[in-house]
C-alpha positions in Angstrom: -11.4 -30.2 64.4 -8.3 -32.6 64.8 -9.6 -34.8 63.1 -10.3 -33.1 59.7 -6.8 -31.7 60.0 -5.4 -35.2 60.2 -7.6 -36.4 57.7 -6.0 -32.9 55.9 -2.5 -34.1 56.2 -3.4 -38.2 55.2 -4.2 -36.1 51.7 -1.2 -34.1 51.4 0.8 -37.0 52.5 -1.0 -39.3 49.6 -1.0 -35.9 47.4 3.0 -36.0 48.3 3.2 -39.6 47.4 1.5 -39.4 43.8 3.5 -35.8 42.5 6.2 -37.6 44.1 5.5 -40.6 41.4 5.0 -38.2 38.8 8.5 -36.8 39.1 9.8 -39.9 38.8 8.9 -41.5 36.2 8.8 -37.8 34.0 13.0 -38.0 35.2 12.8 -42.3 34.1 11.1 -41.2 30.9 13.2 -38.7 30.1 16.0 -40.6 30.2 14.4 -43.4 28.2 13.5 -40.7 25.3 17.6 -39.3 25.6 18.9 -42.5 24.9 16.9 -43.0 22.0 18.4 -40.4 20.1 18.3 -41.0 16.2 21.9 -40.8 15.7 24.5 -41.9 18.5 27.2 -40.3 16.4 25.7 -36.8 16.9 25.6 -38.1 20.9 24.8 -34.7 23.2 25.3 -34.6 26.6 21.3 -33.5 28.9 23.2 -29.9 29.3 23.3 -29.8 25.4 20.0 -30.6 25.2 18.5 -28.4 27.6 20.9 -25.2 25.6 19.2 -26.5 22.3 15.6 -27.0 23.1 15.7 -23.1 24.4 17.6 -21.9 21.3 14.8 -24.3 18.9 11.6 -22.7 21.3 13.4 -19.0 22.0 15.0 -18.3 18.2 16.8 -14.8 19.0 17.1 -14.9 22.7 20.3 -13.6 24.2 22.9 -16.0 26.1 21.7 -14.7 29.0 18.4 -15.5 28.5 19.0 -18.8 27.4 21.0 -19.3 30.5 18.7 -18.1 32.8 16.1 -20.4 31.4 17.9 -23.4 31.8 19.4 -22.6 35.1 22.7 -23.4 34.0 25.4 -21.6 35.7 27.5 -19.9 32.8 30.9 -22.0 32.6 28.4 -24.7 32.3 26.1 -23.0 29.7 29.0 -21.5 27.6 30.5 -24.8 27.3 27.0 -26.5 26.3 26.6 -23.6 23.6 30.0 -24.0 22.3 29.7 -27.6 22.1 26.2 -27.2 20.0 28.3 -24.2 18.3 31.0 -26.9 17.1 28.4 -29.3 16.2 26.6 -26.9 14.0 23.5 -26.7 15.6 23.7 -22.8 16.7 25.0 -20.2 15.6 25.4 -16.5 17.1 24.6 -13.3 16.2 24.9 -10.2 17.5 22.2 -8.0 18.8 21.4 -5.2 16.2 20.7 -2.5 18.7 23.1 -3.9 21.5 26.8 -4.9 19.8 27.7 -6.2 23.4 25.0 -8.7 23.8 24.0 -11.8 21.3 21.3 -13.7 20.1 21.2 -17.5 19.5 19.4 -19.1 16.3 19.1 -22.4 15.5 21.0 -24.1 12.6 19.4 -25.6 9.5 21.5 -28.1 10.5 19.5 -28.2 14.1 16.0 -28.1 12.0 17.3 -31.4 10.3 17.8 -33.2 13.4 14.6 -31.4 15.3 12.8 -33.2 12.2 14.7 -36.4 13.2 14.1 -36.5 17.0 10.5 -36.1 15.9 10.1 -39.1 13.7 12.3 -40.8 16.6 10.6 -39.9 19.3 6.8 -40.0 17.8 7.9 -43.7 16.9 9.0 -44.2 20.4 5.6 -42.8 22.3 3.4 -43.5 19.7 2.5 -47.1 21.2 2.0 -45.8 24.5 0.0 -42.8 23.8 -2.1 -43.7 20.5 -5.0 -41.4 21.3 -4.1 -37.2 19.9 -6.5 -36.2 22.6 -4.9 -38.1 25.5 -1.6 -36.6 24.3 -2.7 -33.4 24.2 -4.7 -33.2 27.5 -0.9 -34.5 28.8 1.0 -31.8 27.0 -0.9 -29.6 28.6 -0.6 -30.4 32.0 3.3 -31.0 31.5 3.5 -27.4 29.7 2.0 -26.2 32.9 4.5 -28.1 35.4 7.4 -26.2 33.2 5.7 -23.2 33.1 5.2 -23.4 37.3 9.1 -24.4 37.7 10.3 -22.1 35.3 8.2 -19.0 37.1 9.3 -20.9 40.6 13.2 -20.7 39.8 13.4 -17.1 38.8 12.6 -16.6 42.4 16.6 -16.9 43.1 16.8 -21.2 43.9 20.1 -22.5 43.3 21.5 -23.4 39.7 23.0 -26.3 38.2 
């Protein structure tokens, strides 16, 4: 019996290892695909960005929504949505049936440069990941990792 469970832990040591990897290089990646942004002039900081790919997925959501799902603490998130506020990228409304809360919408502006970071950024992966079904079967699993963080922080873990 001892020795399938250290044959057990060999895998979730090697198991460890590989997801271990995979964080890595998504983080590497990431930062590869930032720094290629279309227009240096319209620089954001990765706070910015994680306030404006919410508002582009979430059109309507309130702050507090939006700051829940990106784990920002709210100095941090209100001075990431007033940057993208000054930028033009979003814009806030209020709530029809709640005047005390808002809702976030993207700019046309922010379409514009969505439609930019997608010629950008298709250019920039395109090499590596030729193949629609290979990028699909990836987007997937990736969708899935957020999906599993995102339901694993709403469990009270500590916020940026």
């Amino acid at each position: 019996m001892d020795k399938k469970r250290d044959e057990k832990q060999v895998v979730d040591e090697k198991q460890k290892a590989r997801l271990f990897e995979l964080a890595d290089l998504i983080l590497a990646i990431g930062r590869h695909i930032h720094a290629a942004k279309s227009d240096p002039a319209e620089a954001w900081t990765p706070l910015e960005a994680a306030v404006m790919r919410f508002v582009d997925h979430q059109p309507g959501a309130t702050a507090g929504q939006a700051a829940e799902a990106t784990r920002l603490i709210s100095s941090n998130f209100s001075r990431a949505l007033r940057k993208l506020e000054e930028k033009g990228l979003v814009r806030r409304e209020p709530d029809p049936d709640d005047a005390r809360r808002v809702r976030l919408y993207p700019t046309p502006k922010a379409g514009e440069n969505l439609r930019r970071l997608e010629d950008v950024w298709g250019g920039l992966l395109a090499e590596a990941v030729p193949d629609g079904a290979e990028a699909d079967g990836m987007i997937v699993v990736l969708r899935r990792i957020e999906a599993q963080l995102l339901a694993r922080s709403r469990g009270g873990a500590h916020r940026d």
